[in-house]
C-alpha positions as CSV (number, residue, x, y, z in Angstrom):
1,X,0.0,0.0,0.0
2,X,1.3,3.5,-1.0
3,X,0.1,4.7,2.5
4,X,-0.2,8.4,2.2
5,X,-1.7,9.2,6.3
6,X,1.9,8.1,8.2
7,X,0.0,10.5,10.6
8,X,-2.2,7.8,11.7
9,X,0.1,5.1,12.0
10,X,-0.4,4.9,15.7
11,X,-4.1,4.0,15.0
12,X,-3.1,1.9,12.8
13,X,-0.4,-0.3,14.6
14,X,-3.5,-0.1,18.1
15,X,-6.7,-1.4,15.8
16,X,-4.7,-4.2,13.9
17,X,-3.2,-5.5,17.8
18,X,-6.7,-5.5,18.9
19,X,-8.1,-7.0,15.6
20,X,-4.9,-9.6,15.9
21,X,-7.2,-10.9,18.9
22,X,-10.1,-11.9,16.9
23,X,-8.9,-14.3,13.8
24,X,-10.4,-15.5,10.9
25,X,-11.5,-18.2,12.4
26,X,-13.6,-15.8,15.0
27,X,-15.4,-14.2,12.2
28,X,-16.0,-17.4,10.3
29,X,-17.4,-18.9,13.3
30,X,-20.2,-15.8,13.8
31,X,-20.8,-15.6,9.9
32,X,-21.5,-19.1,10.4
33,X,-24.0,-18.9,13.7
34,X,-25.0,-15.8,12.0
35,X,-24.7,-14.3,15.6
36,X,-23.0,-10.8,16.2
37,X,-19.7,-10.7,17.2
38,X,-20.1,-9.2,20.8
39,X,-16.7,-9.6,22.2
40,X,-15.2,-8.0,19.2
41,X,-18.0,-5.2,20.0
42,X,-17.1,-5.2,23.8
43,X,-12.8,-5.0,23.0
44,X,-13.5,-2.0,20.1
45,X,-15.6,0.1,23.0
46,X,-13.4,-1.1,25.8
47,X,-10.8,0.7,24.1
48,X,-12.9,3.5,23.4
49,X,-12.5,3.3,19.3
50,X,-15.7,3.5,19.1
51,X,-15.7,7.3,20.8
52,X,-13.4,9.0,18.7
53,X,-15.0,11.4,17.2
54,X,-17.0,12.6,20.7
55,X,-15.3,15.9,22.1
56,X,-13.2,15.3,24.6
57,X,-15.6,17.3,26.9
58,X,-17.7,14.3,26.5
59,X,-15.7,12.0,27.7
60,X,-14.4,10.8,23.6
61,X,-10.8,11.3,21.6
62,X,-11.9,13.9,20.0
63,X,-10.7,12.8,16.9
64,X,-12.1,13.7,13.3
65,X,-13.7,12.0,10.5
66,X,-10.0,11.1,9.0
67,X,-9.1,9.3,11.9
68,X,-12.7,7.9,12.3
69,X,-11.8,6.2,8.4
70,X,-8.6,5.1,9.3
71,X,-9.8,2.7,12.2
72,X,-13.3,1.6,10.4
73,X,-10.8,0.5,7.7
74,X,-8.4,-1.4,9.8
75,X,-11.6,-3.6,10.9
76,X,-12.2,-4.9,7.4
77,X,-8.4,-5.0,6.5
78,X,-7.7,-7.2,9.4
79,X,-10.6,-9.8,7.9
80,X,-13.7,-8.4,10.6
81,X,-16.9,-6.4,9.4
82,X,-17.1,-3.5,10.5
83,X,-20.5,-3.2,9.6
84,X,-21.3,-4.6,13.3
85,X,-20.4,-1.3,14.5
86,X,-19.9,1.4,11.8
87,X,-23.3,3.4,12.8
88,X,-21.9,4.3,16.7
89,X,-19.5,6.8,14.0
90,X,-21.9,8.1,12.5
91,X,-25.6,8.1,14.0
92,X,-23.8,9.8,17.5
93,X,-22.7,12.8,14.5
94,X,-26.4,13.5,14.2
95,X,-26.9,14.2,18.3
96,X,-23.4,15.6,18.3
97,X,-24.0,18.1,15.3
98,X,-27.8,19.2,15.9
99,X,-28.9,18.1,19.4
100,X,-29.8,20.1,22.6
101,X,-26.6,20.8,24.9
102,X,-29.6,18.6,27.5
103,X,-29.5,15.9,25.1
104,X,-25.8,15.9,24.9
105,X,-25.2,16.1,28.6
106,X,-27.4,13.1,28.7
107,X,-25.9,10.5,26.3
108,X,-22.4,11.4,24.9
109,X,-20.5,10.6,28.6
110,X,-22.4,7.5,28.6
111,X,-22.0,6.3,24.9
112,X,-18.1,7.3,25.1
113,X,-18.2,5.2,28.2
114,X,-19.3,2.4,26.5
115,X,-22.5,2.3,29.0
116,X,-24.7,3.2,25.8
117,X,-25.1,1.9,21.9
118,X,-26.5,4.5,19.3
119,X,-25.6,1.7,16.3
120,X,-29.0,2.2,14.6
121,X,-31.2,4.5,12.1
122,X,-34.5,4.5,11.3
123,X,-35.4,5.8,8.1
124,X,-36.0,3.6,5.1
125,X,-39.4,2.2,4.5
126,X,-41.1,-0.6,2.4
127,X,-43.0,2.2,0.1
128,X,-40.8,4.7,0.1
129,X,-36.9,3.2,-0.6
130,X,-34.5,5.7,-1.6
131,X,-37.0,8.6,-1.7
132,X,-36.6,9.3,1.1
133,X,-39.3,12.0,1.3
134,X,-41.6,9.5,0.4
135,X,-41.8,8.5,4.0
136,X,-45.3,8.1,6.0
137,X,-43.9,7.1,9.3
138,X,-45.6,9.6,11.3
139,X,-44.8,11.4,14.6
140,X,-47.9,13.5,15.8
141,X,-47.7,15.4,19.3
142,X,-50.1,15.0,22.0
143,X,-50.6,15.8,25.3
144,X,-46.6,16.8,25.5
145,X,-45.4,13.8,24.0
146,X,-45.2,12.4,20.2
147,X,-47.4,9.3,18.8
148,X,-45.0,7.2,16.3
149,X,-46.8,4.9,14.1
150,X,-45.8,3.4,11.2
151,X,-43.2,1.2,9.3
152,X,-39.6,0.8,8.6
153,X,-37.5,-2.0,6.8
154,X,-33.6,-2.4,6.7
155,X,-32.9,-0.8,9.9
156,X,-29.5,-2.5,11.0
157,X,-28.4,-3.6,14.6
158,X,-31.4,-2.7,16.5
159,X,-31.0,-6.0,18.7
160,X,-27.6,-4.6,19.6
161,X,-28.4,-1.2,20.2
162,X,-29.5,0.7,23.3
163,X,-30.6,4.0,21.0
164,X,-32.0,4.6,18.0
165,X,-31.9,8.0,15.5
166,X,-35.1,8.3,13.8
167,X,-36.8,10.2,11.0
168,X,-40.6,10.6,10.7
169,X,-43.0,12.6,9.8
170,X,-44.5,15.7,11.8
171,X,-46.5,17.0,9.0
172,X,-48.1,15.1,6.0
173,X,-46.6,15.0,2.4
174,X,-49.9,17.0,1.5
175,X,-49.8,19.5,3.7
176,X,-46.0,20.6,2.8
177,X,-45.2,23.4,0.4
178,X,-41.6,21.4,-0.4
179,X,-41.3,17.6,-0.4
180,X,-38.5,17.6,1.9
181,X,-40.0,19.3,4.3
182,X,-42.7,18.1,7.5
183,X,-40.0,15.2,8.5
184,X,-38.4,15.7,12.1
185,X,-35.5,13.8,13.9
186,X,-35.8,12.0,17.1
187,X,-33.7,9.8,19.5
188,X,-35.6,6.8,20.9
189,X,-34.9,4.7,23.7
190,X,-35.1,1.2,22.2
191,X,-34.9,-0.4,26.0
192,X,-38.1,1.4,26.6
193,X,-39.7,1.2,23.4
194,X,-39.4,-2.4,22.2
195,X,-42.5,-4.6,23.0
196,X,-43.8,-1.0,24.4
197,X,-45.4,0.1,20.9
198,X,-42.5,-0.8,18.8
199,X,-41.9,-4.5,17.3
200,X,-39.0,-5.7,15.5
201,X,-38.7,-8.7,13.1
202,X,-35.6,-9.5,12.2
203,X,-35.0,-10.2,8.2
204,X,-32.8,-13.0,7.0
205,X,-30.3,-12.5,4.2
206,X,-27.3,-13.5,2.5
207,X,-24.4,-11.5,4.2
208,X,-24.7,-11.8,8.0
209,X,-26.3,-8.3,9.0
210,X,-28.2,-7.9,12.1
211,X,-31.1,-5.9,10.0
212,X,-35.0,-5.9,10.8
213,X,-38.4,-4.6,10.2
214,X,-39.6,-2.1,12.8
215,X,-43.5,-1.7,13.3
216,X,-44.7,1.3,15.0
217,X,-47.8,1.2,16.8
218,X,-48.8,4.2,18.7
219,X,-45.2,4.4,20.2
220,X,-45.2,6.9,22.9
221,X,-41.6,9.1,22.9
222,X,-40.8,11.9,25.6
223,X,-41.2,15.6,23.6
224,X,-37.8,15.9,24.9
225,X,-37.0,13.0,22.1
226,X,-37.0,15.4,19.1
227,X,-33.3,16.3,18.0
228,X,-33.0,20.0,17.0
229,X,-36.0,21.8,15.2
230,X,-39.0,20.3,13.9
231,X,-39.8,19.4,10.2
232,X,-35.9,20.1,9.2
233,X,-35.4,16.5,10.1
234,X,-34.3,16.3,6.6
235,X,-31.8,18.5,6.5
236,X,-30.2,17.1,9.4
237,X,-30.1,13.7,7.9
238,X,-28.4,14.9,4.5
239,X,-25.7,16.6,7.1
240,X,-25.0,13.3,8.3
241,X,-24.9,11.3,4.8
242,X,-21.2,12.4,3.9
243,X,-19.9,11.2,7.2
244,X,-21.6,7.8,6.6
245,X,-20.4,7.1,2.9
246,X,-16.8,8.2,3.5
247,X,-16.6,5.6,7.0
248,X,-18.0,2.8,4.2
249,X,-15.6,3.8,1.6
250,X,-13.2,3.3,3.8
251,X,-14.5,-0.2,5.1
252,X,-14.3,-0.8,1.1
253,X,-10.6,-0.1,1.2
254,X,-9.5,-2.2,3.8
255,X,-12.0,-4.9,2.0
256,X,-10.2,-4.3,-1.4
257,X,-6.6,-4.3,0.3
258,X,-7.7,-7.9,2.0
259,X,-8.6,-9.2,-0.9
260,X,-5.4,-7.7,-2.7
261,X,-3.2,-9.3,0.2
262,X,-5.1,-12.8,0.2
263,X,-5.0,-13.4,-3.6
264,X,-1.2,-11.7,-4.2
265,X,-0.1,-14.4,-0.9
266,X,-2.0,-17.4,-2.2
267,X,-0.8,-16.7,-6.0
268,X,3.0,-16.6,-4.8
269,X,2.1,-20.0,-3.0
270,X,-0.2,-21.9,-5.6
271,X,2.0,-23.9,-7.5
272,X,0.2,-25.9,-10.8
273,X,2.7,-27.1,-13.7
274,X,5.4,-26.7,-11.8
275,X,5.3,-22.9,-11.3
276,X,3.8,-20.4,-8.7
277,X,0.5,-19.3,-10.6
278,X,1.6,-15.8,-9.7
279,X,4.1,-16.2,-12.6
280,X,1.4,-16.2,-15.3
281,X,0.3,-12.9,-16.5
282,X,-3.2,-14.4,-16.6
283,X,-3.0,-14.1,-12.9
284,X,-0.6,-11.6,-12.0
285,X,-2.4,-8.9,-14.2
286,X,-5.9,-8.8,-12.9
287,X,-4.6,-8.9,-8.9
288,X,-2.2,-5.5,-10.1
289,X,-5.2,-3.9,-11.4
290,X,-7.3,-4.2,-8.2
291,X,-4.5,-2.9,-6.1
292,X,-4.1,0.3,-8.2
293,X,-8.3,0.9,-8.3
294,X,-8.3,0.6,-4.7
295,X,-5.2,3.0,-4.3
296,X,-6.8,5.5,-6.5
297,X,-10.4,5.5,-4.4
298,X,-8.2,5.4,-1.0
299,X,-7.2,8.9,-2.5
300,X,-10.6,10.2,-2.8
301,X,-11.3,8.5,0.4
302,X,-9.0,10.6,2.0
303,X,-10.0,13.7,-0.2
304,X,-13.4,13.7,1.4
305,X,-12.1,13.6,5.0
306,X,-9.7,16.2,4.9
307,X,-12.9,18.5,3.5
308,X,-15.1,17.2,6.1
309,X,-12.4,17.6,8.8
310,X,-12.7,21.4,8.0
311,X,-15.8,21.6,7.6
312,X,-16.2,22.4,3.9
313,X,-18.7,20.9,1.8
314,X,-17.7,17.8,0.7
315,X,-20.9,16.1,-0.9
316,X,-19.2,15.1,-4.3
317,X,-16.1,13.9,-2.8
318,X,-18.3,11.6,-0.4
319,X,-20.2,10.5,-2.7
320,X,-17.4,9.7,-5.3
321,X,-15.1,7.9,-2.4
322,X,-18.4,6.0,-1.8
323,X,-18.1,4.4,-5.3
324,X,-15.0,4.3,-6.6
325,X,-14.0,2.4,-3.0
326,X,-17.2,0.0,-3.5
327,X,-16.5,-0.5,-7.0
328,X,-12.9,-1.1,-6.4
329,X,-13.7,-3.8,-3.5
330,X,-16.0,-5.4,-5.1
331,X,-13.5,-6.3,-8.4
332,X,-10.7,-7.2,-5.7
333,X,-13.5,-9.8,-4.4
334,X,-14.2,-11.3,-7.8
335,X,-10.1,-11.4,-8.5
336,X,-9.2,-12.3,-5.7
337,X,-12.4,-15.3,-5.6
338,X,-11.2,-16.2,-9.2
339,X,-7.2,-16.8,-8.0
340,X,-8.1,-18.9,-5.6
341,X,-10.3,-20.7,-7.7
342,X,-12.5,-23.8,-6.2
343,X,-10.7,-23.1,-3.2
344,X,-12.2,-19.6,-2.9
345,X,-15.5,-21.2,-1.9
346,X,-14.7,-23.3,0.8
347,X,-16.1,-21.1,4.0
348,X,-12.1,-22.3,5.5
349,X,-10.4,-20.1,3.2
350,X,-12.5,-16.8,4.1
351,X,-13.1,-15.7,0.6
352,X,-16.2,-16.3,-0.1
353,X,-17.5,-14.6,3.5
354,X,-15.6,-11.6,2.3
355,X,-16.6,-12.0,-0.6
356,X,-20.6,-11.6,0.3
357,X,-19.8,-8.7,2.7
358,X,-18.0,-6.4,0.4
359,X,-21.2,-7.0,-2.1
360,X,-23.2,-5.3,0.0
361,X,-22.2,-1.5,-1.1
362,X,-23.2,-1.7,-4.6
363,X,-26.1,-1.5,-2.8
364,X,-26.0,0.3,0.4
365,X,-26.1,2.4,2.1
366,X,-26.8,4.3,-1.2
367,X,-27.4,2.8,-4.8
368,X,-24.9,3.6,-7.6
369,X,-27.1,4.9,-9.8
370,X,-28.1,7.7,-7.0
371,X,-24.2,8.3,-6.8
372,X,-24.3,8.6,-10.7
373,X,-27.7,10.9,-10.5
374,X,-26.0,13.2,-7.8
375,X,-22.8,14.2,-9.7
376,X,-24.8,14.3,-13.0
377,X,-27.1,16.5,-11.4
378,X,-24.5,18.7,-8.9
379,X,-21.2,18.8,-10.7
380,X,-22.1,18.6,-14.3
381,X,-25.5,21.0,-14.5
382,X,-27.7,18.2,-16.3
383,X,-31.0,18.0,-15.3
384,X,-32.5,16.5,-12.2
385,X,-33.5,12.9,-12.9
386,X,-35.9,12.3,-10.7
């Protein structure tokens, strides 16, 4: 790796010891139970990875969005999934950036202590998918509290979470002069909540991601809940997005330099006809590729960090790491599945666990085609698509 951030070495050398803990055969082990892997969880908090970016005041590092990358990457480089614990980063932004200084006070100390989880987000919907505004989970006040009822689907890591950020609507899509508007921000209390108005039902699939339905039925939240004004819930979300898709290109990097590392070892190892298959060009070709696409998104990774870091906008660049690092991932996978050959399924070897995880962000957290839409739309003045 032409590693570019010597700065965060440190970070570095501390995440991959504590990763060094938890081997392959860990992970394989929970992909397997499809279980959650809660002492890896329990080590990353322990340490308090999971509070740098909480001021210091609060009882976190401190640190910024870089740094944030840098350690979310180190997870997936060292073979784990990072998925398990990526939205701590980036839901605890939304309190941090647009919450009361009471509804700071209240949960940073305890989620930089480890004493609380904010891992989960509440905002897709069967009906609605990526328009977002779509949305007809509705929050209504009454009697100084606020009435949730209503649906969501894909909401990751609610069993494992103690908190939960989430978007509804205050005021109908009919009754609002702008489609974005009418949607409001709260934080819920998921030990109160669940089996208290709110149901979850977990949904099976092929990489293993604690994700589930929610069903709101006249779920009663304090008025207290509601996280900065109400019906600019939507802005506060979109403030949050670039943090989000520049942590998961960065899980895509250490993905795609796993993958690079696995197939470049097992190719210099191989030997068919007498000869390391490494030798042949055949093999040796496809493997170099992948290394260089996933050292040119690492750059734009880093791009979009530095801007967020200070605070300029940084949409494009977030969106762009987001893809090229997924893109560049996902070919690694297929090379390095395709160097291993048959061996590259067998669950022993890693690959093919990998291999399903890293699939993931074609999809999520945003589609491609919405990356492509965004920079047709915001960087190269054709119309709006949708």
């Amino acid at each position: 790796m032409l590693d570019s951030s010597d700065e965060h070495q440190e970070i570095r050398d501390a995440v991959r010891d504590l990763c060094g803990q938890f081997p392959d055969a860990y992970f394989r082990r929970i992909d397997e139970q499809r279980g959650y892997p809660e002492a890896f969880v329990d080590a990353l908090i322990g340490a308090g990875w999971l509070a740098a970016m909480i001021p210091e005041e609060y009882g976190g590092s401190g640190l910024g969005l870089t740094a944030a990358s840098v350690i979310m990457e180190e997870i997936n480089r060292s073979g784990g999934n990072a998925a398990a614990v990526h939205g701590q980063m980036y839901n605890m932004g939304t309190l941090l950036r647009s919450g009361s200084a009471a509804q700071k006070a209240k949960y940073l100390p305890d989620i930089a202590a480890g004493k609380l989880r904010i891992q989960s987000m509440a905002v897709t919907e069967p009906g609605a998918g990526t328009d977002t505004t779509r949305i007809t989970t509705s929050a209504v006040k009454k009697d100084g509290r606020y009435v949730v009822n209503g649906q969501k689907v894909w909401i990751s890591r609610v069993q494992h979470s103690d908190l939960m950020i989430l978007l509804a609507r205050t005021t109908p899509f009919a009754e609002v002069a702008k489609k974005s508007a009418g949607m409001s921000i709260f934080i819920v209390d998921l030990r109160q909540a669940v089996g208290n108005g709110l149901s979850v039902r977990p949904i099976a699939n092929m990489v293993n991601h604690e994700t589930n339905e929610l069903f709101f039925d006249n779920l009663e939240i304090p008025q207290e809940s509601l996280i900065g004004e109400e019906g600019k819930g939507f802005k506060y979300l979109l403030e949050g997005l670039n943090a989000e898709r520049a942590l998961i290109a960065a899980e895509c990097i250490g993905d795609g330099y796993w993958f690079v590392d696995r197939a470049s070892r097992y190719a210099k190892e191989r030997v068919v006809f007498d000869r390391p298959i490494g030798q042949n060009q055949g093999v040796q070709f496809p493997i170099a590729e992948a290394f260089i696409e996933v050292e040119a998104a690492n750059l734009m990774r880093f791009k979009a960090c530095a801007l967020f870091d200070a605070q300029q906008p940084c949409g494009a660049e977030a969106n762009m790491a987001k893809y090229l690092a997924a893109k560049a991932s996902w070919q690694a996978a297929n090379v390095c599945l395709q160097t291993y050959g048959g061996f590259g399924f067998a669950s022993e070897y890693d690959v093919e666990r990998k291999f399903r995880e890293t699939r993931l962000y074609q999809v999520a957290p945003i589609s491609t085609n919405l990356i492509f839409s965004y920079v047709a739309e915001h960087l190269l003045g054709l119309p709006r698509s949708f």
